[in-house]
C-alpha positions as CSV (number, residue, x, y, z in Angstrom):
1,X,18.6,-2.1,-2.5
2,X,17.5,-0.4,0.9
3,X,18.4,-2.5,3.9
4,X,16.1,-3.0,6.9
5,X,16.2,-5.1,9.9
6,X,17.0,-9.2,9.6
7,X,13.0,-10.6,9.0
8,X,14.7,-14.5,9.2
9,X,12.3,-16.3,6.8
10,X,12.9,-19.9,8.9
11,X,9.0,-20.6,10.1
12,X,7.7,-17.9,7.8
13,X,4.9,-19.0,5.3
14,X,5.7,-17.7,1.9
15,X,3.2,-17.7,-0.9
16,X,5.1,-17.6,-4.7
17,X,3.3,-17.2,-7.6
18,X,4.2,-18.4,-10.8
19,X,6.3,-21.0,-9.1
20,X,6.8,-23.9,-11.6
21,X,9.5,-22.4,-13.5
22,X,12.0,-19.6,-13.4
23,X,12.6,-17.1,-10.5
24,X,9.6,-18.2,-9.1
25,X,10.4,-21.8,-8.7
26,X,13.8,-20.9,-7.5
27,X,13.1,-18.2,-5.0
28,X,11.0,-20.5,-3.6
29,X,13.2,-23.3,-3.4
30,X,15.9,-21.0,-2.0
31,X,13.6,-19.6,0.7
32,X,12.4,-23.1,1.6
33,X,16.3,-24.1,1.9
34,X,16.3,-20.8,4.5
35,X,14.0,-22.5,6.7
36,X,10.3,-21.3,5.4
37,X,7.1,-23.4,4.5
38,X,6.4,-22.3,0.8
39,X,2.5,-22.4,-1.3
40,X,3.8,-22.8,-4.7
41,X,1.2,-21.3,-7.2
42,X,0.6,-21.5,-10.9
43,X,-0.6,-23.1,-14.3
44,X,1.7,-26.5,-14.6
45,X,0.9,-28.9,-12.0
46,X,3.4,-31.6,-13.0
47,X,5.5,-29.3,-12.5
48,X,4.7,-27.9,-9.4
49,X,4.0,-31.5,-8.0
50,X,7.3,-31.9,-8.8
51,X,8.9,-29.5,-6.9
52,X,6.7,-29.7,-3.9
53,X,7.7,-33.1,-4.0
54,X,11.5,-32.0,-4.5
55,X,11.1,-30.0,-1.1
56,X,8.9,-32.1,0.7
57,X,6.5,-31.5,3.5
58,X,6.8,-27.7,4.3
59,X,6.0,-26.9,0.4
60,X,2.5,-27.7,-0.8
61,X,1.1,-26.9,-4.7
62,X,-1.8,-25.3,-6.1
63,X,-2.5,-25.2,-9.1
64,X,-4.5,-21.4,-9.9
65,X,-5.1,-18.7,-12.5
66,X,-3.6,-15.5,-11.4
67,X,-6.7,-13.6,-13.5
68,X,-9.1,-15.8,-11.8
69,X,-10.2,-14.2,-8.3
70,X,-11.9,-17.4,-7.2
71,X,-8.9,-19.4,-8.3
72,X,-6.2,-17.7,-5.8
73,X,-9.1,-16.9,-3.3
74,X,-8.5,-20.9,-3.4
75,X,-5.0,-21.4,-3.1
76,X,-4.7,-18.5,-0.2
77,X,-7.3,-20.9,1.8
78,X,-5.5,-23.9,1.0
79,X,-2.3,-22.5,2.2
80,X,-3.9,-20.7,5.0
81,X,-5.3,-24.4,6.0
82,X,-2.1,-26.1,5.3
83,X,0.3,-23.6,7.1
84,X,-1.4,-21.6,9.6
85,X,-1.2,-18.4,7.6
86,X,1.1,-16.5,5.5
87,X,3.9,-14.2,5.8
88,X,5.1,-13.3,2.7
89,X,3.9,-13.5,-0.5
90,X,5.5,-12.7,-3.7
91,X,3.6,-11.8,-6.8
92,X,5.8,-13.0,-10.0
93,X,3.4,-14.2,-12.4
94,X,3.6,-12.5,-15.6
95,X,3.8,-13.2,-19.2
96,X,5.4,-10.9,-22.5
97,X,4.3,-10.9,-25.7
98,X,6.6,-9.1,-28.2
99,X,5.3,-7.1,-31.0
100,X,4.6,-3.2,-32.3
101,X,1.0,-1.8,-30.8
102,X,0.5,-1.4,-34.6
103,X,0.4,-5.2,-35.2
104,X,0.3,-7.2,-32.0
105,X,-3.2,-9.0,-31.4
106,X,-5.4,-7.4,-29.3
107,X,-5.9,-10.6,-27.4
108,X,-2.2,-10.8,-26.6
109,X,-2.4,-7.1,-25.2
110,X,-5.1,-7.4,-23.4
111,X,-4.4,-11.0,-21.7
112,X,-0.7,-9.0,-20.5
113,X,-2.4,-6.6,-18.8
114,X,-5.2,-9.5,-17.1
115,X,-2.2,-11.7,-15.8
116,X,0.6,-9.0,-15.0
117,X,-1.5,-6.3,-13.1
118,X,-4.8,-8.1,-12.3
119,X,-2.8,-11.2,-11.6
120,X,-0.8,-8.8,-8.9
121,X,-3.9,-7.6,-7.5
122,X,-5.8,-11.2,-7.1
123,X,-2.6,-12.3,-5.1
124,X,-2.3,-9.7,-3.0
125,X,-5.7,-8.8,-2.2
126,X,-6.4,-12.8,-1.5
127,X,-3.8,-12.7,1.1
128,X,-4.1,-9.5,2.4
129,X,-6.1,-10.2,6.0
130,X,-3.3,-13.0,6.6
131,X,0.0,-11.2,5.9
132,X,-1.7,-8.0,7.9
133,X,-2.3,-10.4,10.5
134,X,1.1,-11.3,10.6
135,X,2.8,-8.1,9.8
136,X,4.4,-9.3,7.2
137,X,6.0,-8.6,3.5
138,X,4.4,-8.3,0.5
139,X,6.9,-8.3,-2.9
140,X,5.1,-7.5,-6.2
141,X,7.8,-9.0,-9.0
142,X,7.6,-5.3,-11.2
143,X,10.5,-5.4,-14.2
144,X,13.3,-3.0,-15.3
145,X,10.5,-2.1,-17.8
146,X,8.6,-0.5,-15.5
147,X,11.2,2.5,-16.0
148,X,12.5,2.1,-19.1
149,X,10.2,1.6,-21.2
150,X,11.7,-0.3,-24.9
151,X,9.8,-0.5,-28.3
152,X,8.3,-3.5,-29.1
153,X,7.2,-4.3,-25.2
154,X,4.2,-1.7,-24.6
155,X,2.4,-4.0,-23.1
156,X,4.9,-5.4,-20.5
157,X,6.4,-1.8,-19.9
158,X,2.6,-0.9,-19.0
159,X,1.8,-3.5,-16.8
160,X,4.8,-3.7,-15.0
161,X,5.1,0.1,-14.6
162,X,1.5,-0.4,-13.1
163,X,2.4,-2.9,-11.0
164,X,5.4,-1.0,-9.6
165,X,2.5,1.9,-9.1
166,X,0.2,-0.4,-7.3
167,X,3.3,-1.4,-5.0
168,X,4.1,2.3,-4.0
169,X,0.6,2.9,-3.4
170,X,-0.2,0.0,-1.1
171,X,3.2,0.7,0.6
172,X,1.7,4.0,2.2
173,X,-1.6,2.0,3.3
174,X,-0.1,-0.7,4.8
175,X,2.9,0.9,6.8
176,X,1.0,1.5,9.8
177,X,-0.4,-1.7,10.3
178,X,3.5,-3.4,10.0
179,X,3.4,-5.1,6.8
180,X,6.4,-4.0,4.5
181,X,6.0,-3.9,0.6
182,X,8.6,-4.1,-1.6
183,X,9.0,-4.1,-5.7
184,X,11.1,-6.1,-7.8
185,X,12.9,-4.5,-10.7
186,X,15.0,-7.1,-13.2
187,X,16.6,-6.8,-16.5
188,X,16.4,-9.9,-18.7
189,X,17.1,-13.2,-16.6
190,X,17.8,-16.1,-18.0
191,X,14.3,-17.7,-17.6
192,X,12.1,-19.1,-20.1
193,X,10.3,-16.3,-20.4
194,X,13.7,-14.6,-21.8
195,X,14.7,-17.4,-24.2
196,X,11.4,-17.5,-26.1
197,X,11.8,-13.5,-26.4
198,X,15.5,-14.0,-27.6
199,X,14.1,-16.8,-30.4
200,X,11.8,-13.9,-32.0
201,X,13.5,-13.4,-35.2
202,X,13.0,-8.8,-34.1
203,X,15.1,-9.7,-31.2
204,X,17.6,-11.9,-33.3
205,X,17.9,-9.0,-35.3
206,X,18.2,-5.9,-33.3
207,X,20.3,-7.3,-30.6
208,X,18.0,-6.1,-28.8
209,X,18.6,-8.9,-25.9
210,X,22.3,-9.3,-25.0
211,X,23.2,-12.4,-22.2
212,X,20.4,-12.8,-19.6
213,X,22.0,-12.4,-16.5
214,X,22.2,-15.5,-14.4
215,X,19.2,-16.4,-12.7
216,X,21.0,-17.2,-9.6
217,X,21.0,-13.2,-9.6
218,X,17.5,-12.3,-9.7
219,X,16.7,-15.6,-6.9
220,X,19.7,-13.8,-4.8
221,X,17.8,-10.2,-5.0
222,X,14.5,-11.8,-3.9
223,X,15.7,-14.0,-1.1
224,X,17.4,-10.6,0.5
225,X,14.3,-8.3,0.2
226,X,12.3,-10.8,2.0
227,X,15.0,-11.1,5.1
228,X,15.3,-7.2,5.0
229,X,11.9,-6.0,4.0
230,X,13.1,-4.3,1.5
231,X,11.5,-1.4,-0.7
232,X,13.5,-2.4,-3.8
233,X,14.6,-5.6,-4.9
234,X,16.2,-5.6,-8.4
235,X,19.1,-7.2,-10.2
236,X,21.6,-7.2,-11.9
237,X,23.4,-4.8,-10.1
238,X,23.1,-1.9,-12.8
239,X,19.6,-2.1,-12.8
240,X,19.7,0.2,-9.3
241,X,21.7,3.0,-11.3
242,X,19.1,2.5,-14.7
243,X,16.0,3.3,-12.2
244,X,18.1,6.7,-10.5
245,X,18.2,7.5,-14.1
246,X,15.1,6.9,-15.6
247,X,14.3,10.3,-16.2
248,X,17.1,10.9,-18.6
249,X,17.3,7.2,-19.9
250,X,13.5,7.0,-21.2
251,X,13.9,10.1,-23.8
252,X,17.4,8.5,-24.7
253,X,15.7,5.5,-25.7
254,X,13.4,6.6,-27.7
255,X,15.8,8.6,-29.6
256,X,18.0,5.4,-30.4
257,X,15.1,3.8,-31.8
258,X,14.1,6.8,-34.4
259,X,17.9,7.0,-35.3
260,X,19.4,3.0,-34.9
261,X,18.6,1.6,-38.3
262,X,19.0,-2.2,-36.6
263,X,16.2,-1.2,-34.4
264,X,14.1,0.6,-37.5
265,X,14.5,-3.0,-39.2
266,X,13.8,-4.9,-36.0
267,X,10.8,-3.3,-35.6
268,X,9.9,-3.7,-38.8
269,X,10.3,-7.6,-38.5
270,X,8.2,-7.6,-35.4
271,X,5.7,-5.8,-37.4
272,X,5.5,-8.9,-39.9
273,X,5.6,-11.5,-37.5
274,X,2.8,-10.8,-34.9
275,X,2.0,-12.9,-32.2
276,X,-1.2,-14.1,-30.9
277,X,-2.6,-14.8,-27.5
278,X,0.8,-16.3,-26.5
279,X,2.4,-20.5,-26.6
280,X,4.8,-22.1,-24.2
281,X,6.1,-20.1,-21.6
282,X,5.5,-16.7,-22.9
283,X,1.5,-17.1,-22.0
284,X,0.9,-20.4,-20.3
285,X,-3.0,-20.5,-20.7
286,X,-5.3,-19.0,-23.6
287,X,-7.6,-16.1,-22.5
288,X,-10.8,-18.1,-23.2
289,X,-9.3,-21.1,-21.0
């Protein structure tokens, strides 16, 4: 991860998206123990009541759709209101489904793309004027899939590879008006979002998930892009080497998959168990909510 000048986050309004679980609700509860105000977005507002409450009066809630413009139009306003303005925000929302192109429903394709890359876009374009205003950071949460791209996850590898896309192109708009933008690679963390993919009886077995890394890791990576202003946040470790290498690891994976027979067979099982739009923490809301 490149390192730029100390940006101390203590005063700095940060904006987190999907903040009532995971690396979102603990990168925002590590920046708010750094000294920052925090607007903690998402779907769950018992749960985000209940961390807001957790923190206390620098952290305020709101509860918004990341596919609905009007929605985070909302909560940029609120926290605008609230705060002053924002700094910082940090685009994590995002959901997988895991299945074959062949088999997965449409629905469950589609509603990956609406929350992982149009969900980026509503965010930042919401809060755009204010973190402009105040020369600030901007930290689309991309994936390790946006580079290495695994069967079974075409729809996750695609958005995220387009989020990481939209990150490099907005960096090179917003540079000379002093607003840094950074992109956030991870491997499998131990989130939620993880363990439901490791309970999908393809995953269970292909192997195809070893141990999530601690999410301690991924909260650590975010925490220093925002006091450095980093271009690339990722974790663990290895996951800077993976992205040097993509250009050699990609053809190597799809090799493995023609020639493994666990991954022939895993694939096979995701073919007969397809999912649908998405339950629990792997798509928090329907698309026709």
């Amino acid at each position: 991860m490149a390192r730029r000048t100390s940006y101390p986050v203590s005063g700095k309004v940060v904006l987190v998206t999907g903040a009532a679980r995971g690396i979102g609700a603990a990168a925002a509860r590590e920046l708010h123990g750094r000294g920052a105000q925090v607007a903690l977005v998402g779907l769950e507002p018992e749960r985000l009541a209940a961390l807001a409450g957790e923190l206390g009066d620098r952290a305020a809630w709101f509860e918004a759709d990341v596919t609905d413009r009007a929605a985070m139009d909302a909560a940029v306003a609120g926290t605008a209101e609230r705060f002053g303005g924002i700094d910082v925000v940090i685009a994590n929302a995002g959901i997988s489904p895991m299945g074959t192109v062949t088999t997965l429903d449409p629905a469950a394709f589609e509603r990956t793309i609406e929350v992982n890359v149009l969900g980026v876009y509503h965010t930042v374009h919401a809060a755009l004027a204010h973190v402009i205003d105040r020369r600030g950071y901007i930290l689309p949460v991309a994936s390790l899939a946006a580079a290495m791209h695994a069967p079974m996850m075409a729809p996750y590898a695609a958005s995220k590879a387009a989020v990481e896309a939209f990150a490099d192109a907005l960096r090179g708009e917003l540079a000379h008006k002093g607003v840094a933008v950074g992109c956030a690679y991870f491997s499998f963390i131990d989130t939620d979002m993880v363990r439901e993919a490791q309970r999908h009886p393809a995953t269970q077995a292909g192997g195809l998930i070893g141990k999530p890394a601690p999410l301690a890791d991924a909260t650590a990576a975010i925490v220093t892009g925002v006091e450095t202003r980093a271009r690339r946040v990722y974790a663990p470790k290895w996951v800077g080497l993976a992205l040097w290498g993509r250009g050699v690891l990609n053809p190597l994976i799809g090799l493995g998959a023609a020639r493994r027979k666990d991954v022939r067979e895993a694939i096979g099982i995701a073919e007969a168990n397809p999912q649908g739009p998405g339950s629990g923490p792997l798509s928090p809301r329907p698309p026709s909510a």
